[in-house]
N, C-alpha and C positions, 0 to 999 in steps of 0.2 A: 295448555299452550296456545294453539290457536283459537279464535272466539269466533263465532259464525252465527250472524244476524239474517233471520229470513223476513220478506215483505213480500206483497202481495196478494195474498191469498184475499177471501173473501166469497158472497153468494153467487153464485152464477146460474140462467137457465141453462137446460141440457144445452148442445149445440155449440155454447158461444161458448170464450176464449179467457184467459186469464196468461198473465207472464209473473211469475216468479221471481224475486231477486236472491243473492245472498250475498251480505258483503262478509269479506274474511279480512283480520287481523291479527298478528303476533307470529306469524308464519310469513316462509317466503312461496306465497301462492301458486309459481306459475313451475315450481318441480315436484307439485303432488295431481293426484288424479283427486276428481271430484261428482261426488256425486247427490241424487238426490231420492230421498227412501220418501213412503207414508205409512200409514198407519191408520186404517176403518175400523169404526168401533167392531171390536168382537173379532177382529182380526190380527196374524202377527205383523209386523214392521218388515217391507217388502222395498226391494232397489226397483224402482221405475229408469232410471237412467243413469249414467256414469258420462265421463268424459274423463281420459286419461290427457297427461302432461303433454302429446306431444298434439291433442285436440281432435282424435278417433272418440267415438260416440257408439254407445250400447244401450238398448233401451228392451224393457220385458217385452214379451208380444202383444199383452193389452192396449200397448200405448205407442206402436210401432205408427207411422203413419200419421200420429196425432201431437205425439208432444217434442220437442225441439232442444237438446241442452244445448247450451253455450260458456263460451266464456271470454271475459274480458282477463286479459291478464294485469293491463295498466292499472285497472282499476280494480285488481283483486274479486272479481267478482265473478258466480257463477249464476247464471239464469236456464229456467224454464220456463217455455214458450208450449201453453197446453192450448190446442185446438180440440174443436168437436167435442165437447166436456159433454161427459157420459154423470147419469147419478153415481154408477160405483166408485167413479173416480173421486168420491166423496171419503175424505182422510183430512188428517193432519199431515201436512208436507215437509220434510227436515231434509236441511243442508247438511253433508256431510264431507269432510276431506279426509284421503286416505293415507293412509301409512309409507306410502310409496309413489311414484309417477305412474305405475300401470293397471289396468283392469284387476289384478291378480292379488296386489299389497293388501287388498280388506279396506274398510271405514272406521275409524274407531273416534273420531271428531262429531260431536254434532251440535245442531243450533239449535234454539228452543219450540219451531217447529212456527210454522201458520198455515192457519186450519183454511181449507176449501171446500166449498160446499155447491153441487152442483142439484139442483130441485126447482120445478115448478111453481 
């Protein structure tokens, strides 16, 4: 149903910064909650951050402090604003929208993912 394109991603040194995008289409964007998972090699597929419909924000404790969701809803779109990139923070990044407007509905949408890579 809906399509969900991610950009962004890319090498980064520890420390510095990256913002994420995701454009969403074939849905009406701004009455689901949305959020954004990754994946390290050799690891399962973990939610780093959420953002529900009405624009409340949940984020893991690794990444409390450091990374930022957002959303535009004009423009259908959700972002990730990651500061102080750590190496573990090295995954592949997937947009996902959820089943419902609240923290609680699940994910079951996702994009085809872009990879970020934080290393010296």
């Amino acid at each position: 149903q809906v399509q969900l394109v991610e950009s962004g991603g890319g090498l980064v040194q520890p420390g510095g910064s990256l913002r994420l995008s995701c454009a969403a289409s074939g849905s009406i964007f701004s009455i689901y909650a949305m959020g954004w998972y990754r994946q390290a090699p050799g690891k399962l597929r973990e939610l780093v951050a959420a953002i529900n419909s009405g624009g409340s924000t949940k984020y893991t404790d690794s990444v409390k402090g450091r990374f930022t969701i957002s959303r535009d809803n004009a423009k259908n779109t959700v972002f990730l604003q990651m500061n102080s990139l750590k190496p573990e923070d090295t995954a592949v990044y997937y947009c996902s929208q959820g089943y419902g407007g609240s923290f609680f509905s699940g994910f079951g949408f996702w994009g085809q993912g872009t990879q970020v890579t934080v290393s010296s």
